[in-house]
N, C-alpha and C positions, 0 to 999 in steps of 0.2 A: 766513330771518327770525329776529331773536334776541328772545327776552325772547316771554309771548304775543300772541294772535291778539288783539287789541280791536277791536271794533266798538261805536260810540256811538245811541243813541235820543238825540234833542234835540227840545226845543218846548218852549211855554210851558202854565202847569196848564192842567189838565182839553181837554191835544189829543190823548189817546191813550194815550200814550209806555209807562204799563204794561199796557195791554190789550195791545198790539204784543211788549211785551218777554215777558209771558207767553206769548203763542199762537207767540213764537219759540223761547225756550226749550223747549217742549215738540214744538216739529217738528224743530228738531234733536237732542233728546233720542233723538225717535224714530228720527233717519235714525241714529242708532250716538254720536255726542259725547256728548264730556264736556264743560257748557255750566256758566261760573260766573256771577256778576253781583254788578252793584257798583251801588246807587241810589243816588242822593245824594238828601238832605231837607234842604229849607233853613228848615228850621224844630226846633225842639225836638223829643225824639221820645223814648220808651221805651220797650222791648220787655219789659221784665220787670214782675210784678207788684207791685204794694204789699202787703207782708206777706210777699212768698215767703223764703225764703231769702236768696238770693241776693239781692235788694232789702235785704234786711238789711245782708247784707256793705256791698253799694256806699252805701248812708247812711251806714253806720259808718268811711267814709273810704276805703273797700279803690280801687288803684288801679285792677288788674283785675280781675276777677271770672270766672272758667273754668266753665261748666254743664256737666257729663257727664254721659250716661246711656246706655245700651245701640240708640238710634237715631241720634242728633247729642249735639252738641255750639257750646259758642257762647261769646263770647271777650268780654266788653263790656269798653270800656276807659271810662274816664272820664279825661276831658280838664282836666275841676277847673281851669278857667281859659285851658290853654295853646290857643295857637291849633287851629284846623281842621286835620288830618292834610292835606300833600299829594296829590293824585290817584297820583302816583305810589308812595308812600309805602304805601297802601292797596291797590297794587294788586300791590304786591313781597311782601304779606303771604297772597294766596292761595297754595293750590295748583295744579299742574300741572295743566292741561286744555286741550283744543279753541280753546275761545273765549271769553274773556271778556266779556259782556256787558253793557253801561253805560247805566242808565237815568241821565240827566242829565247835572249836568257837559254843559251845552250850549257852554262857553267853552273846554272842552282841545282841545287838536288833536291829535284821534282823528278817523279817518274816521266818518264817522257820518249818519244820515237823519234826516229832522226829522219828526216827527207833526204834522197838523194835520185840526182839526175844525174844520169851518162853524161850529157854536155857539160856540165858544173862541175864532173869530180875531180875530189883533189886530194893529195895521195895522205893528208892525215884525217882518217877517217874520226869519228868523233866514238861510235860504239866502245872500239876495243879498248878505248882508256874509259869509260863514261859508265861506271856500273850504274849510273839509274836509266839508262837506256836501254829501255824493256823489246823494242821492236824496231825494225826498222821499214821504212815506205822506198820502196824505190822505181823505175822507169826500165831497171836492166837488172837480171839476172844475178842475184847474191849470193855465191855457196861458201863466203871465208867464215860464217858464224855459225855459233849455233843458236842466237836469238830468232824469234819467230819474223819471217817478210813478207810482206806484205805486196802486192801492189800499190801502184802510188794512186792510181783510178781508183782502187778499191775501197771506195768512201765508208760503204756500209760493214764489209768488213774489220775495218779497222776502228768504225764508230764502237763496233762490239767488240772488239778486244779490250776499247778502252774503258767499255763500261764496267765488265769483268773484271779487270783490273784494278777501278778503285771503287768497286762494289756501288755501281749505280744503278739502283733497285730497275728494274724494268717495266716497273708501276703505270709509267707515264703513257707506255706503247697505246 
């Protein structure tokens, strides 16, 4: 397999997707990977504070803005007009790891599982048109497919289908 491991979380707000992508994250953390992730927000968003520093920088025009310290570090780019980065573009900018991890981005075709909640649902479901949607996690009772469901608690089940899936050796366990 060239280029890394991705696996997709898809669905629409408030079906899961980062309660899933968390409780994943951290079971394959546990079985031994190296787990990255990539969320898309389709909405405006900041991570840095008003006043800090570095907010300074990027008001004052800075394209990127580089934060180092002795635990992380963190890279914001300001896009100042140009379009939305690529998914692929984004995701040629990680590091080497395990599995990449995608919350969103429910339109790439990456293999991927779709979260769904009974209180969330809404009547255009994303599977039946979405043939890279291998599985689906849900909160209620699924009988219209015949894609494999999951529960949505079902972290370690569905950590293993995913590995299955795109052959994540089970080395690490």
């Amino acid at each position: 397999m060239t280029g890394p491991r991705i696996f997709g979380i898809a669905g629409w707000k408030n079906s899961g997707k980062t309660g899933l992508a968390v409780r994943l994250v951290a079971e394959f953390t546990r079985r031994g990977y190296r787990i990255s992730t990539i969320k898309h927000a389709h909405h405006d968003f900041d991570i840095d504070k008003v006043g800090a520093d570095s907010y300074r920088h990027r008001q004052a025009g800075a394209h990127e803005v580089t934060i180092v310290s002795g635990t992380r570090y963190a890279i914001m780019h300001e896009l100042r007009g140009a379009p939305e980065p690529a998914f692929e573009e984004i995701l040629a900018r990680l590091a080497p790891c395990d599995l990449v991890l995608i919350e969103g981005y429910k339109r790439e075709p990456i293999p991927k599982i779709e979260a769904r909640r009974l209180e969330a649902a809404r009547r255009d479901l994303l599977a039946p048109t979405d043939p890279h949607i291998c599985a689906i996690a849900a909160d209620h009772p699924i009988t219209d497919t015949d894609l494999p469901v999951f529960s949505l608690d079902d972290t370690t089940m569905i950590a293993d289908f995913i590995a299955a899936k795109i052959g994540l050796s089970p080395a690490c366990r």
